[in-house]
N, C-alpha and C positions, 0 to 999 in steps of 0.2 A: 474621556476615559483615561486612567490613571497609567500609564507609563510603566512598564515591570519589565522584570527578566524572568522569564520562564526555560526552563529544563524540559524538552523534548523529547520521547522516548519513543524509539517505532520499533517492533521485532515482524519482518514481511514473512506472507508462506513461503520463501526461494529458502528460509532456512539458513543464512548467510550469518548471521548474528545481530547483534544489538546497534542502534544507529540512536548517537545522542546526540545535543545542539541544545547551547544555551544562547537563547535571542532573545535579543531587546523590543519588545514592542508601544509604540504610543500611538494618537492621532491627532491630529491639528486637522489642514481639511483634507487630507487624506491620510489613510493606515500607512505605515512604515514599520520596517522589520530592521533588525540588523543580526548577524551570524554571531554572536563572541567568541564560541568554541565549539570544536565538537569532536567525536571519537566514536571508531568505530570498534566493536567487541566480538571478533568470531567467536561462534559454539564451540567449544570442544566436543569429541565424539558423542559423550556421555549428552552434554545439553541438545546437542540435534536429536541423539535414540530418543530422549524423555519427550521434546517439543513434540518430534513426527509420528508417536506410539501414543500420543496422548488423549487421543478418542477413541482409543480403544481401550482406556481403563476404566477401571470398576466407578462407582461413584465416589466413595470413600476415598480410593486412592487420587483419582483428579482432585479432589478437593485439596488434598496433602499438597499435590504438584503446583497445585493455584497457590499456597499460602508458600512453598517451597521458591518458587520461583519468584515473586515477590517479594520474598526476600533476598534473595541474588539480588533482584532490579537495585531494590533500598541499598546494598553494598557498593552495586557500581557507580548509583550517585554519588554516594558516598565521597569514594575515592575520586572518581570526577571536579567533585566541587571541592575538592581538596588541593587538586593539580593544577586549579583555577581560582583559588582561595581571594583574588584580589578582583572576580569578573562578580557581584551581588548576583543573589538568585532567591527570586520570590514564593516562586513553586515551581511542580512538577505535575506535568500533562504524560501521561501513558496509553498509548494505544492499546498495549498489553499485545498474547502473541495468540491468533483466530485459533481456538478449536472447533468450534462448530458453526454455521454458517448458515443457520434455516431460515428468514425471516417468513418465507411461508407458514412456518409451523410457530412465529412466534418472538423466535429466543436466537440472538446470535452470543455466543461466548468466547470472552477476552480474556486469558487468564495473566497473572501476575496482579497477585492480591495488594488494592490502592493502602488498605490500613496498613498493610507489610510497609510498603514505599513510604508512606506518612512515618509510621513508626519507628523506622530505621534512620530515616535521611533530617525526621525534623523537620521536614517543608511540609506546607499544605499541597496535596498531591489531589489532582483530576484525572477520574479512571472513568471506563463504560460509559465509552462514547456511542454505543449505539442503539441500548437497549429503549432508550428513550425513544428514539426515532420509530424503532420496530414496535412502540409500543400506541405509536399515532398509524400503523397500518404503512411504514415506508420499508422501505429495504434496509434501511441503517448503512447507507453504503450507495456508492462512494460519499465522505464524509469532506473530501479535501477540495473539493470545489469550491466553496465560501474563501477560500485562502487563496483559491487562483484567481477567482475573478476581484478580491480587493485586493493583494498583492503582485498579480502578475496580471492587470488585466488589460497592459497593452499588447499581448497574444490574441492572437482569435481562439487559438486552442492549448490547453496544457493533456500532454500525454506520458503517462506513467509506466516505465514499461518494469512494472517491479515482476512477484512470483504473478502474478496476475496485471494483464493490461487494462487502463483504464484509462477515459479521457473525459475532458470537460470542456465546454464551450459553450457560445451565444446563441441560441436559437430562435427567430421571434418574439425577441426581448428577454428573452426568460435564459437562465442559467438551466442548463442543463445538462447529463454526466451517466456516467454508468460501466460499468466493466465488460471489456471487450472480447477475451479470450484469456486465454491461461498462457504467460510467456515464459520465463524462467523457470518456473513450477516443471515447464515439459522439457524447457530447452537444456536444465540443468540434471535433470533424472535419463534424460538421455545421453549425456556427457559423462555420469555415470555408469552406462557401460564402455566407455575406453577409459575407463579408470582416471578422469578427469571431476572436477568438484562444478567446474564451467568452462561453457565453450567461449575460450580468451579470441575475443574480436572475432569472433564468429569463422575461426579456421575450419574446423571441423567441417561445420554446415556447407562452407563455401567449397569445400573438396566432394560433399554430397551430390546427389544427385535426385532432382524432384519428383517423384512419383504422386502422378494424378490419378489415379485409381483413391488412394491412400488421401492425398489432394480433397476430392469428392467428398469421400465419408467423413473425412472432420469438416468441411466447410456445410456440410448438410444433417449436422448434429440439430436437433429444433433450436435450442439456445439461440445462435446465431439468426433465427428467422425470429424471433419475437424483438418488437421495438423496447424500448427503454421506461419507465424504470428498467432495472433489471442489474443483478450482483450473482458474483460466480465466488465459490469457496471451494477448500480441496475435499471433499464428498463427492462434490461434480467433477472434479478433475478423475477420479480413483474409478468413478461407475460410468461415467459419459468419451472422454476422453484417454484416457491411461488404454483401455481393449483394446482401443482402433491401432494402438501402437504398438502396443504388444503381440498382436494378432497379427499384425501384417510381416512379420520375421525378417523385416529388410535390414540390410547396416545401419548400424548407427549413424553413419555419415547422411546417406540416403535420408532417413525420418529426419535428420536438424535441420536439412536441407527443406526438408518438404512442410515442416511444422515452421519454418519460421516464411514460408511466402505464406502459407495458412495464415500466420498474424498478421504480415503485411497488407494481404487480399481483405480479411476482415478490417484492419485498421483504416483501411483507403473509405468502406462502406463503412463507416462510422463520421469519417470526416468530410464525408456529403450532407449529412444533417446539420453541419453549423455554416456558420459565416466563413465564407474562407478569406486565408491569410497565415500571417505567421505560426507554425507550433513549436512551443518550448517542451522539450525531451529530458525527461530525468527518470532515476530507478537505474540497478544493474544493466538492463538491457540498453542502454544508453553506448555502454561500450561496446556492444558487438556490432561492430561496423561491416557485415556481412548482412545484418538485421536491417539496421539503417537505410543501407543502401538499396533492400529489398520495399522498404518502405518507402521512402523515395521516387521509387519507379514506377510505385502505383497510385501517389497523389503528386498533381500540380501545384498545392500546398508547398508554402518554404519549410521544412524540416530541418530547425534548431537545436543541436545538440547544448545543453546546459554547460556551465563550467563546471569543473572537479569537482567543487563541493558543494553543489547545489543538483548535482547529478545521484551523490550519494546519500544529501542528506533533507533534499526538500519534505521527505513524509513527514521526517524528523520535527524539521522547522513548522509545517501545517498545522500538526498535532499539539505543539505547541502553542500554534495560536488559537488553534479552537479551546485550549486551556484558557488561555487570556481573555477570550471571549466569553467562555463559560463565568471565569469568575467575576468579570464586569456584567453578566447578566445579559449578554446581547446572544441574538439570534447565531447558532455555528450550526445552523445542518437549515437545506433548502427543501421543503417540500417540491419544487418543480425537477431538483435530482432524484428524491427518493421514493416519490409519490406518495408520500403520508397526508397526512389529510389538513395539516400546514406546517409552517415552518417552524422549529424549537431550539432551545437552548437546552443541550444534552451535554451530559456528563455525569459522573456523580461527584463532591467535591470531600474528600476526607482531611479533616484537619494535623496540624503537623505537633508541635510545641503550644500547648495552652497557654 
């Protein structure tokens, strides 16, 4: 496989902003990555209102917002690969940012438009990474397995705790993955009511106090009782999730308390289905070490928090290589994660400069 540098692009549901990373990928007998650079891009007001309102627009108007935003994307490569002028960069791999999230019904959508990012940046750019998946009968999700297990796979477990928890592990030989609960998504709309953007190391919650009534009803939402495959998007979070919190009229303090042993309680039954051993911890929730600690207490598992930039920007770095995988033609999504009816090489690829 030919050796490149790829440009990473992940925008997560916590809404937080743009997460970039240009890594070097090759393989002799085993894959190897390396980080070159990378930058993180908060939303201004206006980009979170458009991202967090944007399943609720017309059709016409989402379409504007898809070709809209990708081109944003195309400008911050841009400038990006500008600030880095002396790091080569081959392409650009885009997660783009979840609108819709049904694979039951079909169709998952990733907006920021790849020919935007092609067009602007001049690189050849890989978008819609999952519609291929969704379209062999899998969930198109989680997609970042394939990078844990040839990049990180001397873990038994890699755990993601972005707007959404996800983990991946060995089971019976087989790679397999799936999303666990909603974690920032909740932990940060609830930090929202004390006028907070996030709960910094998890003070808030840890001043909480856990209510088990409240406890029960999210840990006995069905979600949680059905095995894996299985992927959560925020439509689940708004209709399954969001009532029970909103209904139950406790402090703030109270629900971050009681939502994050929720993730810990779930995460603990998640990491009884693999091999136990080490887990490497990345995503936002990485730093709330009130989270951590809560997780911790519920597995015998060694729980490894990441370093700095492998905390903020492993999606980044994945997404990435499921690019470079995509465009060497090799397998980037696992049928035994997604439950498609086998494994594929997804992506779509748009060309940059003829």
């Amino acid at each position: 496989m030919k050796s490149m540098h790829i440009l990473g692009l992940m925008s997560g549901t916590s809404l937080d902003g743009l997460d970039m990373a240009l890594c070097e990928f090759s393989h002799t007998d085993a894959y190897h990555y390396r980080i070159e650079a990378t930058r993180f891009i908060p939303y201004n007001k206006q980009w979170k209102k458009k991202l967090a309102e944007a399943m609720l627009l017309h059709s016409t108007d989402l379409l504007a917002l898809d070709a809209e935003y990708g081109q944003w994307l195309g400008e911050q490569c841009v400038e990006f690969l500008k600030s880095h002028a002396g790091i080569p960069c081959d392409a650009i791999a885009s997660h783009g940012h979840t609108v819709f999230h049904q694979p039951e019904k079909g169709f998952s959508l990733q907006i920021g438009s790849g020919d935007h990012i092609a067009a602007i940046s001049g690189k050849l750019t890989v978008n819609d990474f999952r519609s291929g998946d969704i379209a062999l009968g899998g969930q198109g999700a989680p997609l970042v397995p394939i990078g844990d297990l040839l990049l990180f796979g001397e873990y038994a477990m890699c755990l993601n705790l972005g707007g959404i928890a996800n983990i991946s592990g060995t089971s019976e030989g087989k790679r397999r993955a799936f999303d666990i609960s909603v974690a920032n998504m909740a932990l940060n709309h609830l930090a929202g009511k004390l006028g907070m953007d996030y709960d910094d190391k998890g003070n808030f919650s840890r001043k909480g106090t856990t209510l088990p009534a409240l406890l029960k009803q999210l840990n006995d939402i069905p979600f949680f009782q059905q095995d894996g495959p299985k992927s959560l998007g925020k439509e689940w979070f708004d209709k399954e999730f969001l009532p029970l919190i909103e209904n139950s009229e406790c402090p703030a303090e109270d629900c971050l308390s009681t939502v994050c042993e929720h993730i810990a309680f779930q995460l603990s039954n998640a990491m009884n289905r693999f091999n136990p051993g080490k887990v490497l911890v990345t995503g936002g929730g990485a730093y709330n070490d009130y989270l951590i600690a809560r997780i911790q207490a519920h597995t015998q598992n060694e729980i490894i928090v990441a370093e700095k930039e492998l905390i903020s920007f492993k999606e980044a770095l994945l997404f990435a290589f499921l690019g470079w995988l995509r465009i060497n033609e090799c397998t980037n999504s696992l049928a035994s994660v997604t439950g498609a009816s086998r494994d594929a090489c997804c992506g779509v690829i748009r060309m940059g400069k003829q």
